[in-house]
C-alpha positions in Angstrom: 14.5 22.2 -9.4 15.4 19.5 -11.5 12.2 18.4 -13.6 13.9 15.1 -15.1 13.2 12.4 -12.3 9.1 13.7 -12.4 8.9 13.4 -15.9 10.5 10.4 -16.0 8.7 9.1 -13.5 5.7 10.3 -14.7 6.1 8.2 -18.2 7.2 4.9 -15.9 3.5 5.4 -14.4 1.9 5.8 -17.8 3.7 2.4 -19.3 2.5 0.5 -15.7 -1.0 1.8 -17.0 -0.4 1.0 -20.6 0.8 -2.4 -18.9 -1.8 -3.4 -17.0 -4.4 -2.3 -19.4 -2.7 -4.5 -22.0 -3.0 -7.3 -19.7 -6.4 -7.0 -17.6 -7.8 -7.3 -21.5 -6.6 -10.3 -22.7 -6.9 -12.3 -19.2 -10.4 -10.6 -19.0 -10.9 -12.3 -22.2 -10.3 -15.3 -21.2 -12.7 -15.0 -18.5 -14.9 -14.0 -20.2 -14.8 -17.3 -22.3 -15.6 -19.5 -19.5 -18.7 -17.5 -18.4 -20.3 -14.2 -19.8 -21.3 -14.0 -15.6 -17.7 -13.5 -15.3 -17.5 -10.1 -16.9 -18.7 -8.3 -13.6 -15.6 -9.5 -11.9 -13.6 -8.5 -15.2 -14.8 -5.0 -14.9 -14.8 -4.4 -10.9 -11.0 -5.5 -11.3 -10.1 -3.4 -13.7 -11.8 -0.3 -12.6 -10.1 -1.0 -9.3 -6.9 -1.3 -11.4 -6.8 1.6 -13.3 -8.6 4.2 -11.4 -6.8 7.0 -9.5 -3.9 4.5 -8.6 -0.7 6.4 -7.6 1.4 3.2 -8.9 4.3 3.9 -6.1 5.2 0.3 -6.0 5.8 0.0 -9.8 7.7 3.1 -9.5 10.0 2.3 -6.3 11.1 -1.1 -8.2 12.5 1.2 -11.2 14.0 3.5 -8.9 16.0 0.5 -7.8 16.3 -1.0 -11.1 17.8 2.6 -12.4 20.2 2.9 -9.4 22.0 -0.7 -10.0 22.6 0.6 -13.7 20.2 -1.0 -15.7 18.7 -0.2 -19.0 15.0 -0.4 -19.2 13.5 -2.5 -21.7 9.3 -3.3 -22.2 9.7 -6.3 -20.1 11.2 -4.7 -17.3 8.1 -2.2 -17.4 6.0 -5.4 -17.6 7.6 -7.0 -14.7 7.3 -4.1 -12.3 3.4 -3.5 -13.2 2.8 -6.8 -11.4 3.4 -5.2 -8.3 0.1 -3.2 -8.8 -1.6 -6.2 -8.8 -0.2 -7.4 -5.3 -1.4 -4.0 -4.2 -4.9 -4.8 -5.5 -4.8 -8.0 -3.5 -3.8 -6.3 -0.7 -6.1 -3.7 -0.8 -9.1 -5.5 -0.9 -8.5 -8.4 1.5 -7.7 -5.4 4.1 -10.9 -3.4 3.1 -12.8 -6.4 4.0 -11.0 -7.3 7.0 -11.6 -3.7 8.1 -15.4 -3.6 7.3 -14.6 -0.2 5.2 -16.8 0.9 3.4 -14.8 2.8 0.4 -11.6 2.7 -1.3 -10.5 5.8 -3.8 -13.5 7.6 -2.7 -15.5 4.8 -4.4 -17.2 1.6 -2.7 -15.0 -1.1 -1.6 -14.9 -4.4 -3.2 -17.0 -6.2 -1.0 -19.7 -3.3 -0.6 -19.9 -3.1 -4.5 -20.4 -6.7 -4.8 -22.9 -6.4 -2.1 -24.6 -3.8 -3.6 -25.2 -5.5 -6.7 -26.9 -8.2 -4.8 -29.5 -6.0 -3.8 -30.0 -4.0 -6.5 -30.3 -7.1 -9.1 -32.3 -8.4 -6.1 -30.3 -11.8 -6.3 -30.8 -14.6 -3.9 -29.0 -15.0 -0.7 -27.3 -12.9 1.6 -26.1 -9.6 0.4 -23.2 -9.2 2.9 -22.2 -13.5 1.9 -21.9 -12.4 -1.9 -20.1 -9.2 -1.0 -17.5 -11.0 1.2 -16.9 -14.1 -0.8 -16.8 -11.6 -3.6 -14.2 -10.1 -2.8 -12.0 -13.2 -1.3 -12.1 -14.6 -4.6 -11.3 -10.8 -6.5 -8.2 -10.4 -3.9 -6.9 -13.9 -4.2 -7.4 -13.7 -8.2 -5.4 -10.7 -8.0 -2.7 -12.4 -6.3 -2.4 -15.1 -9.0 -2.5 -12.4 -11.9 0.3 -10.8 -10.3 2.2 -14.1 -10.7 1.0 -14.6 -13.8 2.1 -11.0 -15.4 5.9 -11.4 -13.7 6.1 -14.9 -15.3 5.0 -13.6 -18.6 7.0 -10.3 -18.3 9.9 -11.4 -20.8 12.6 -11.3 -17.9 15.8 -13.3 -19.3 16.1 -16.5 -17.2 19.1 -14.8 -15.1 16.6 -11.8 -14.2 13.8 -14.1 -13.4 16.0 -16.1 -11.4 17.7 -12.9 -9.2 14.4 -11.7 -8.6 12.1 -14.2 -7.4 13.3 -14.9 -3.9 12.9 -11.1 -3.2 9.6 -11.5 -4.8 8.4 -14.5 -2.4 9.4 -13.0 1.1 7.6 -9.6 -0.1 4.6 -12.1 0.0 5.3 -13.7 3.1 6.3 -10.6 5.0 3.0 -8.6 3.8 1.0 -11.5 4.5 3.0 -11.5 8.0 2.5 -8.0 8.5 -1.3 -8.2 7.9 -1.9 -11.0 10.0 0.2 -9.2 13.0 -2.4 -6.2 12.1 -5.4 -7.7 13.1 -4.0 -9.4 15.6 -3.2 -6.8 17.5 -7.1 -5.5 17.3 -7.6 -7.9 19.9 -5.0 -7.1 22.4 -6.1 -5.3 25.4 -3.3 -2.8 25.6 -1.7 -0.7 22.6 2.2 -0.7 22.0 4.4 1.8 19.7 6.9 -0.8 19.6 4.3 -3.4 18.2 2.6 -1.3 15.7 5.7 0.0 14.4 6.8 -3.6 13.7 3.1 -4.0 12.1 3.9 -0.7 10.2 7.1 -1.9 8.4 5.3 -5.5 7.4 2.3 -4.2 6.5 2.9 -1.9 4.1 6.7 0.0 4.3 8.5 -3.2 3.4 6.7 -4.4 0.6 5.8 -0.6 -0.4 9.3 0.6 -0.6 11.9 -1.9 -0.1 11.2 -5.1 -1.0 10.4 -3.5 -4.8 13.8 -1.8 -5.0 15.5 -4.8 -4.3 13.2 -6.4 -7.2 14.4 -3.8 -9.7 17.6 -3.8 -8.2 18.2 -7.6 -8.8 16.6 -7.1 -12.5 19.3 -4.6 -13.4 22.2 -6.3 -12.6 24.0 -9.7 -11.1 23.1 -9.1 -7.1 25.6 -6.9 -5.3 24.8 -7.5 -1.5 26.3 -4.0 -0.5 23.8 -2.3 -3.0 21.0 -4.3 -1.8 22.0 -3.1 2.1 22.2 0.3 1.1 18.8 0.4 -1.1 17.5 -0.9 2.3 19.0 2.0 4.5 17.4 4.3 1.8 14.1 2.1 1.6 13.3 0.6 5.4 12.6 4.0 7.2 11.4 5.7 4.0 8.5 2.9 4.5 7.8 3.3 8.1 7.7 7.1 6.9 5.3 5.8 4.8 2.9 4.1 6.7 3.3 6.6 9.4 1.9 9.1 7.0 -0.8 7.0 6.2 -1.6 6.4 9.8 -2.0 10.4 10.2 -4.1 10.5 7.3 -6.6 7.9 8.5 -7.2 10.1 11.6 -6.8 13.8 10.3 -7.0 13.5 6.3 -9.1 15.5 4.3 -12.0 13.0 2.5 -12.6 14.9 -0.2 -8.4 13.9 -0.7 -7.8 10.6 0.7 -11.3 9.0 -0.7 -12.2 7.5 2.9 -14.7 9.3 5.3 -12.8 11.2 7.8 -11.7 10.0 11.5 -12.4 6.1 9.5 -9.5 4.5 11.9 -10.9 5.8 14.8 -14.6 4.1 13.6 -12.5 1.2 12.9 -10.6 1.5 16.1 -6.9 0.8 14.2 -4.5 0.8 16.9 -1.2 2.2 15.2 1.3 4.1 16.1 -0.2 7.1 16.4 -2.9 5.8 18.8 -0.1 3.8 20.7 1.8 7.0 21.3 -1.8 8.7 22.3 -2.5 6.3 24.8 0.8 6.3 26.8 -0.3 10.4 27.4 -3.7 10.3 28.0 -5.0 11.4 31.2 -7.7 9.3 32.9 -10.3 11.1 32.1 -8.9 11.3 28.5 -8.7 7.6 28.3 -12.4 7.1 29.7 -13.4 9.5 26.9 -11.5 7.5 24.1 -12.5 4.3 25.2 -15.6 5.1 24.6 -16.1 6.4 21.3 -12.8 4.7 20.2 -13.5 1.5 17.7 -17.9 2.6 18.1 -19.3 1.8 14.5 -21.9 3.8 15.4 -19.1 7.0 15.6 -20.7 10.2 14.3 -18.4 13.6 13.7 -19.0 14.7 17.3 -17.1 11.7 18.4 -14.1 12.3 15.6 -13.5 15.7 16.6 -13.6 14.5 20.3 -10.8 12.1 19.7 -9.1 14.4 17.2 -8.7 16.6 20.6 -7.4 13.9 22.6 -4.8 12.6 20.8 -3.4 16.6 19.6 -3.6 17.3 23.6 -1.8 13.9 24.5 1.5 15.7 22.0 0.7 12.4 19.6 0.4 13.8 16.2 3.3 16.4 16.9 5.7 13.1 18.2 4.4 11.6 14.9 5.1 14.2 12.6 8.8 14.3 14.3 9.1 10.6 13.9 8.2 10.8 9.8 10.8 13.6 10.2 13.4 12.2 11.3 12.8 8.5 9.3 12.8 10.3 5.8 16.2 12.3 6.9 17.6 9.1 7.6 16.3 7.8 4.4 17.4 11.2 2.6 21.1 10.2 3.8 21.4 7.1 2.6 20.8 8.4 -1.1 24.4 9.5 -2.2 25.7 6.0 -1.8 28.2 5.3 -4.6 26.1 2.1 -5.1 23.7 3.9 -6.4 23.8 5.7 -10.1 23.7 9.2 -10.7 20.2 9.0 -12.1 19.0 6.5 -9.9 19.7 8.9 -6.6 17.8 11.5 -8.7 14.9 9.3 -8.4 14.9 7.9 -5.2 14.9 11.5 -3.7 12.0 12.9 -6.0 9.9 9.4 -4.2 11.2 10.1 -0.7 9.2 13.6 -1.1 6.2 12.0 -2.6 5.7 9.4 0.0 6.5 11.1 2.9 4.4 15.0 2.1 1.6 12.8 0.2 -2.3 14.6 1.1 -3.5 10.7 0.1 
């Protein structure tokens, strides 16, 4: 097996470290300046930043940026680090929207923030602090992410090819995550619906959306390599999220960093529960509904619903649906839009984001 696109992308993920590190100092600096109380949020962020991250984002852009020929130079690494801290935005606005209670086997942002309330026995509402905590963390996140592509050292060309690919990866994750907890409060589940919810959510702006960043830093825009990185990148990402989805339900703690069966606490209706539902016999469903979404769900409960949805053929259909989106992803890899190098690349990430444990 070829060992070039690991190691390569191996060193891309210790620059995006190197990167961020760089950066979350000297902003954290300037924090720091206004108010020593800042510091906290200084180091929350960057132990959220620089812990156990597996950077896929950063490293999905240079796929794309290596395919359309380009020739990577520090500010290119600097410009695709940003991505990270979208992620970290992301993360922990949907952490708190979820009510989990860990991320990366550690506490979430809000339940850290909460917890320090109570240990430095502060006044006020524990939960309040922890929430508006980690609205402020997330949205300062966002704007760091601005801040580090703005700064990155992108000519005025690359800066101007990119940004519009930048914005709608915004709008559609924001999209996506809005159309996520919507569809918490709908009365019936639909595979059609939380597949749409899947690709906003997170495949788009995981996969896609970041090759056609590196892509259009690389090289003037060529609209038939952009199409192509997307018949490569859109059912890689519902792959993605898929997996993600399996892992939620039947992923190994000690490996994913979230207490197991924590969708089915949290009642997440995704794909996989969709596909559950439409095969569940009455008795089933009068069983799911009632430990399904239960904050209160103990392991008796998991494994109860664990049964129910590998009876109802769910996580079998599943697994053949992740199948079949990374072979169509897998096929779109030797177009001749795409260099040499760069198909090298996106075929060593197809295998990491689609047989991931976490």
């Amino acid at each position: 097996m070829n060992s070039a696109p690991k190691s390569s992308l191996l060193a891309v993920r210790t620059s995006v470290e190197e990167e961020l590190e760089v950066f979350l100092s000297r902003e954290c600096g300037y924090l720091r300046e206004i108010s020593h109380d800042l510091s906290i949020v200084c180091d929350s962020l960057t132990s959220f930043l620089l812990e156990r991250g597996k950077r896929l984002r950063p490293l999905f852009a240079y796929a794309g940026f290596i395919a359309a020929g380009g020739t990577p130079e520090k500010s290119t690494l600097r410009a695709i680090s940003s991505l990270e801290l979208l992620q970290a935005c992301a993360l922990i606005h949907d952490d708190l929207m979820d009510a989990s209670d860990t991320r990366r086997g550690k506490p979430s942002i809000h339940r850290h923030f909460e917890s320090i309330h109570v240990q430095d026995q502060l006044e006020g509402f524990a939960p309040q602090y922890g929430l508006s905590a980690a609205v402020l963390l997330g949205d300062l996140a966002l704007v760091w992410s601005d801040q580090m592509l703005n700064s990155a050292g992108l000519t005025h060309e690359q800066y101007a090819r990119t940004i519009s690919y930048y914005n709608e990866m915004r709008v559609e994750l924001m999209a996506g995550q809005f159309l996520d907890i919507h569809e918490q409060t709908q009365k019936s589940s639909s595979v059609e619906r939380s597949i749409k919810i899947a690709r906003f959510k997170s495949g788009k702006y995981t996969i896609e959306r970041p090759l056609h960043l590196g892509a259009a830093m690389a090289n003037p825009l060529d609209q038939l390599r952009i199409d192509a990185l997307s018949e490569y990148g859109l059912p890689l990402g519902e792959a993605f999220q898929l997996r993600d989805d399996l892992l939620g339900v039947f992923g190994d703690a000690s490996i994913t960093g979230k207490p197991a069966g924590d969708d089915l606490r949290e009642g997440k209706k995704t794909v996989l529960i969709a596909l559950s539902r439409e095969h569940q016999s009455p008795s089933q469903t009068q069983i799911f509904d009632k430990y399904f979404g239960s904050p209160n769900l103990d392991s008796e409960g998991i494994t109860s619903l664990q049964q129910i949805i590998l009876d109802s053929g769910a996580k079998d259909k599943l697994e053949k649906m992740i199948e079949e989106l990374a072979e169509k992803s897998l096929g779109a890899i030797d177009s001749p839009y795409f260099s040499e190098e760069g198909q090298q690349l996106l075929r060593e990430l197809a295998h990491i984001a689609t047989k991931r444990s976490n």
